[in-house]
N, C-alpha and C positions, 0 to 999 in steps of 0.2 A: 386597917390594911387595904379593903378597898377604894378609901377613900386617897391615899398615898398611890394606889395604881392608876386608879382614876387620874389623878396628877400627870403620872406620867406618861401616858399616853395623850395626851395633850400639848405635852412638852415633842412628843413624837411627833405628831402629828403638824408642830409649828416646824419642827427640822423639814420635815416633809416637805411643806407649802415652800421654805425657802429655799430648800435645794433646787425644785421646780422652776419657780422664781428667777434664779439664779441663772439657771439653763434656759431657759425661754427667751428673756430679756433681748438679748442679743441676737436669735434666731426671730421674732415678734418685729424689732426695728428695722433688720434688713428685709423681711418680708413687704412690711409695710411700704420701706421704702421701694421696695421692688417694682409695685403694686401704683406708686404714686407715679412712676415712671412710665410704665405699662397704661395709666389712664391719661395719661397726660398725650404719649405719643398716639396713644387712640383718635382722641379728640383730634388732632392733629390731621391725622390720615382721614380721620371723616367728614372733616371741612375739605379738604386735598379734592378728594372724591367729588360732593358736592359740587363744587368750585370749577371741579375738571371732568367732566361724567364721561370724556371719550375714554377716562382709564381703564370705566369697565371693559372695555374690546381686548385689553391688555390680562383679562384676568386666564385663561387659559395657561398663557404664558406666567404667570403668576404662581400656576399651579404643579407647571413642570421645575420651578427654580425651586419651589415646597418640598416637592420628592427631592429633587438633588441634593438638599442641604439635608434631611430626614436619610437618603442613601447612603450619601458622606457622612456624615458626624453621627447622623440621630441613633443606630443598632437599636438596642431595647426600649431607646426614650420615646418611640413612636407610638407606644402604648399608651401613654399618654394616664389617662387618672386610673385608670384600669391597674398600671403599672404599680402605682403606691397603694391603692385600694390592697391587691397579694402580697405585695411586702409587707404590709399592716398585718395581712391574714399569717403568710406565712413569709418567712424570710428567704430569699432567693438572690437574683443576680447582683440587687440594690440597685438604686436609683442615682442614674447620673448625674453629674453636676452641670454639664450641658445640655439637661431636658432646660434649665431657667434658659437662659438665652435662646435658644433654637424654638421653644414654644412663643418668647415674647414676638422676636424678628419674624415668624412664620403668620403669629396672629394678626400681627400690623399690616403683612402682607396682603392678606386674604381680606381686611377691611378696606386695605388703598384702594382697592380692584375692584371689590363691589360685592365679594362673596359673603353669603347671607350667614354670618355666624354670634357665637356670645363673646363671652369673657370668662367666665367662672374657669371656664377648662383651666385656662393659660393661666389665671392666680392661684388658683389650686395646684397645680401642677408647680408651678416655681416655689410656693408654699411647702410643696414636697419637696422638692429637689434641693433649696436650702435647707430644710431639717435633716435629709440624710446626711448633706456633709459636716453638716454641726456635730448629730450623733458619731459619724467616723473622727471629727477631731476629738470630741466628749469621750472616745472608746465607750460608747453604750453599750450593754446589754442586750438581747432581745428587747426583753418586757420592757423596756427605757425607751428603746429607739421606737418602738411600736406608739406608745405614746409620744414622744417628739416627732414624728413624722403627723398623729393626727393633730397635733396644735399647728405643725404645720399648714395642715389642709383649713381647721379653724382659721388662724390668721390669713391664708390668703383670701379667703370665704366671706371673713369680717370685715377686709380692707377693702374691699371690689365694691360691695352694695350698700358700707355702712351702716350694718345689720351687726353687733359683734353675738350679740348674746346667739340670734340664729346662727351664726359664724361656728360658735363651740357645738350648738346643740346636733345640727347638720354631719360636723366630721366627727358626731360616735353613733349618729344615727343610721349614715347612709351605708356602715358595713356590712350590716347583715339585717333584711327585712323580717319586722318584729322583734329583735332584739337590740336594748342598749347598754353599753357596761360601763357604769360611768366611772371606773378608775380611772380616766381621762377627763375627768368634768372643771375640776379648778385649773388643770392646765389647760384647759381646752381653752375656758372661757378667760386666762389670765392671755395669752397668747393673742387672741379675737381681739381682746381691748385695747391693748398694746399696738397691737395693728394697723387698728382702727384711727386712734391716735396720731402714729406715727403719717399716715396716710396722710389724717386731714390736717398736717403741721405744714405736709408741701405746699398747702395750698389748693389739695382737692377738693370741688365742692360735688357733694353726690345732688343727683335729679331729685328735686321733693315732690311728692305726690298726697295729697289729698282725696279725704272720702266726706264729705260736707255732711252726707246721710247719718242721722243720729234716730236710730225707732224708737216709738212710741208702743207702749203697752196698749193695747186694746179694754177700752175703759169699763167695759162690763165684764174682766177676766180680771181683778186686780190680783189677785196670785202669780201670775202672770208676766214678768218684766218682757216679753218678747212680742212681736205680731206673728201669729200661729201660720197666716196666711203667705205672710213673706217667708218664712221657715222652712214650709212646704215649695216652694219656690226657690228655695234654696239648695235643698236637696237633690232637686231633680235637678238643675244648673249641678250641682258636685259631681253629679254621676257625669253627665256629658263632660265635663273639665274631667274626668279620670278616663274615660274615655277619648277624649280627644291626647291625655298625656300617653296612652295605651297604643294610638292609631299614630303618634310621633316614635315611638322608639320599635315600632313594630313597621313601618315605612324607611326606618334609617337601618335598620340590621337588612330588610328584604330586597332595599339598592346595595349595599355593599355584600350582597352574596351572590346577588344576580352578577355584580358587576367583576367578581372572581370567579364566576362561575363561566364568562362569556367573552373578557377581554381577560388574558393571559399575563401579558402587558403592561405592569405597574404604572411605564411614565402614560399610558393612553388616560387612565381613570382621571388626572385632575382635568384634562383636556374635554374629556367629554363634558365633567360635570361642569366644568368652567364656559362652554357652547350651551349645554343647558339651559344654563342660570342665565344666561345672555337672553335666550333666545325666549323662555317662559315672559319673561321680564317684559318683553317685547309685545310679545303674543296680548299679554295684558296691559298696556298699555302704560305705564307704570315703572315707577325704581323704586317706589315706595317700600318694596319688602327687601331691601338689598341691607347690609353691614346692621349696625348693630337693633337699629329701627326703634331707640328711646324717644328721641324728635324728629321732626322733618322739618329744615327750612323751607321747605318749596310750598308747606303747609298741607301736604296730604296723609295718609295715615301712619298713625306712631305710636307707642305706648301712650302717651300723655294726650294725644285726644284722644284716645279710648275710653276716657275717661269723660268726654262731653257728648253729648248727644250728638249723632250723623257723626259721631266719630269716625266711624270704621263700615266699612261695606262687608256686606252682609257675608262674605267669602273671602274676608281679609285674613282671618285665621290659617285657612288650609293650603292659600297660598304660602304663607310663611311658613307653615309646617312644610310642604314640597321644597322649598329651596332653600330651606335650614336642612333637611335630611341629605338633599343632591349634595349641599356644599361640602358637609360633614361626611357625608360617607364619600365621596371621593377625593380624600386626603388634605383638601384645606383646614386648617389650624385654627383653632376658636373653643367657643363654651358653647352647652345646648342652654344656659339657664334665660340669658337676657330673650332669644328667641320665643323660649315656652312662656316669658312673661307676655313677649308679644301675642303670642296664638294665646293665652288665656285671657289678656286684658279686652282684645277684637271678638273672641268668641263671647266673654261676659257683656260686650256694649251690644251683642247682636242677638243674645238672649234675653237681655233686659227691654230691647226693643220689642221682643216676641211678645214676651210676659206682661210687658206692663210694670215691672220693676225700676229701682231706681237705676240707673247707668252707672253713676261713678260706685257704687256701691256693689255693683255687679260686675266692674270691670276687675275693680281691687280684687274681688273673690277670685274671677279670671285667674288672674295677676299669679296668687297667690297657690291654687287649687290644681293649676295644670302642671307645676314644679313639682307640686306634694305627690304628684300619683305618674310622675315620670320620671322621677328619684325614690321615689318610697320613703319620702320624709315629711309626714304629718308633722308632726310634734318641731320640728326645727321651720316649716313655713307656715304655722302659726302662729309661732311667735317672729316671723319678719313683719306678718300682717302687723302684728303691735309697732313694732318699730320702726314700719314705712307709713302707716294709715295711721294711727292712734288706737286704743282701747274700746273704744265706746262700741265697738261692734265685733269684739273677740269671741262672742259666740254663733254668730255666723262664720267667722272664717275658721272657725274649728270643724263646724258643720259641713262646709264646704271642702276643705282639707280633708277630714276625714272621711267622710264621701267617695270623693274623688280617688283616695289613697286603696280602698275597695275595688273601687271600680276601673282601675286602672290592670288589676291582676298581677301574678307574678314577673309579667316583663317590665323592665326598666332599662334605663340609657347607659346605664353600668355595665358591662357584661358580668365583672369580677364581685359585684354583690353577692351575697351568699344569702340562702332563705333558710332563716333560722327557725322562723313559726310561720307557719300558713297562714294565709288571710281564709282559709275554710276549717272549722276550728276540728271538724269531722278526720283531716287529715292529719293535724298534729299528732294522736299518736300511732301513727303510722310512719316508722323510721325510714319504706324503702319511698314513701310517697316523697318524704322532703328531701332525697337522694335524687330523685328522679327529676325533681322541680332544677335543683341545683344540676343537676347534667344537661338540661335542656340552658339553663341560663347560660352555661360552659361554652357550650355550643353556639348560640346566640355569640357571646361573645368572639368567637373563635372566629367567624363565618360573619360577622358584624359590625356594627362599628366599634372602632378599638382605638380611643383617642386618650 
């Protein structure tokens, strides 16, 4: 008898994968496609830029044509991932169909002009905003559309960085910190590859980055596969990378509450932060921290020299941190991820210059560690480390990830995260403590950035 249930529960369990399958498929290729659209006119507007740098003066004005189209069309879609993060949690207004277009046109904007932002936002976000309307033609479910909206968030996740496996692990991670529910794990990750796929058919090539650094066991520990000394070295670098992800989302909530707290005036905010950005830029002599900052033609500092020695000056990091936070919290359109790659890969080349560590090996961690502790997702930017660097040093970037995921504390670039288990294990059971944690994150968000 068991053996005949056994059966069929398997036989269940394939209906399952294909119904999934079935429903994905078609939300997965237009995502992708989305996504191959979205980096292609990127690339476009960054050479534009480049090519024409008096456009930065234009970016102010940049920022009030951002609000007017977010005034006119945008209503609820100005929430941006925050938006699908509560529908996920719980069901509400629903996710517009014109969050995809109004975040892709808004983000190109903000990159023509020079505003210091990412990507992830705008693919994640269009990644949402096609699965709600699949789910509404699908007549989903809750529990259905809850998952079609995170394969959603996977495939635009997967498509963006060419990361698909971080892609699925990322959109069940980043819900709720410390917990993940993977009834969403095969769609998650069939969704991400499909994506991913689809993306690089257009003709997308993602940036390759290399870690050359392969460690050597210390020959009188043969127990030992690790260098004990760089390990320790690592640690401390995790904690700074969680803290510097802690001092970006704690700098981007304390401008956009200062900035509603003191200009009344919706259309004033892109203007000022778009005079800002201008003028920091100036003050330091420099455009180097301006749009998405993967390369620089001009040859000065960018993710990928971060990665070679004199890469990055010694304060390239909190620059990009300052005017990733002005841009994003005064309503230009973009993602915080490609940015925190930058403030982690400049802060790793600047700590490895300290220490005496390797650089490209410290940049990766960087890379990797300031994402993990300003999203609260260890476990999905460990494994991007595998997928952008290779293996051979997945125990460092765990170390580092996880580190940095501590040391980052309960805030995050989320507002709509929810904290399901405390990073202080004293509090878990304590039910009014993780109420209290989640009121404050409410409020952050409320009074914060809301993109």
């Amino acid at each position: 008898m068991n053996k005949y249930r056994y059966s069929f529960e398997q036989v269940k369990i394939a209906k399952h994968l294909l119904y999934w399958t079935t429903l994905i498929v078609p939300v997965s290729v237009s995502v992708g496609s989305l996504v191959a659209l979205f980096l292609w006119l990127l690339d476009f507007a960054t050479v534009a830029r480049w090519q024409n740098l008096w456009l930065i003066f234009l970016l102010p004005l940049a920022g009030l044509l951002i609000t007017f189209l977010y005034r006119t069309w945008g209503k609820n879609a100005e929430a941006g991932n925050n938006l699908i993060l509560d529908e996920i949690h719980k069901p509400g207004g629903g996710i517009p169909t014109r969050m995809a277009p109004l975040v892709l046109i808004s983000t190109i904007i903000t990159h023509l002009f020079g505003g210091s932002a990412g990507r992830e936002g705008t693919a994640v976000q269009m990644g949402g905003s096609v699965a709600s309307l699949f789910s509404g033609w699908y007549k989903l479910k809750h529990r259905d559309k809850r998952i079609l909206l995170m394969c959603g968030m996977a495939a635009g996740f997967g498509a963006v960085f060419g990361t698909p496996v971080a892609g699925a692990i990322f959109a069940m991670e980043v819900l709720a910190i410390g917990r993940i529910k993977y009834d969403a794990l095969i769609p998650c990750f069939i969704a991400s590859v499909i994506a991913d796929i689809t993306c690089s058919s257009w003709g997308i090539h993602h940036t390759h980055y290399s870690i050359a650094f392969a460690g050597n066991a210390v020959p009188s520990m043969p127990l030992i596969t690790f260098d004990l000394w760089l390990l320790l070295k690592v640690i401390i670098a995790g904690a700074a990378f969680g803290l510097a992800g802690y001092l970006f989302a704690q700098t981007s909530h304390f401008i956009k509450s200062t900035l509603a707290n003191y200009i009344q005036n919706k259309w004033l905010a892109p203007v000022f932060g778009g005079i800002a950005v201008i003028a920091i830029s100036y003050a330091l002599g420099t455009f180097d921290y301006l749009g998405l900052g993967v390369t620089n033609p001009g040859g000065g500092v960018s993710i990928v020299s971060a990665f070679e020695p004199n890469g990055a000056a010694t304060w390239s990091w909190l620059w990009k941190l300052l005017l990733t936070a002005i841009t994003l919290s005064t309503g230009f359109k973009g993602g915080e991820v490609t940015p925190l790659f930058f403030i982690g890969a400049t802060l790793g080349n600047t700590l490895a210059a300290v220490s005496g560590s390797p650089v490209d090996l410290f940049a990766g961690l960087g890379f990797i560690a300031v994402f993990a502790g300003a999203t609260n997702t260890p476990l999905a930017c460990t494994i991007m480390g595998v997928e952008l660097f290779g293996s051979e040093n997945v125990l460092y970037y765990a170390v580092a990830c996880f580190t940095a995921y501590y040391f980052s504390g309960h805030t995050g670039i989320y507002g709509s995260q929810r904290i399901a288990v405390s990073k202080f294990a004293e509090s878990n059971n304590n039910e009014h403590t993780i109420k209290e944690l989640n009121h404050k994150a409410h409020e952050r968000r409320d009074g914060g950035v809301n993109r």
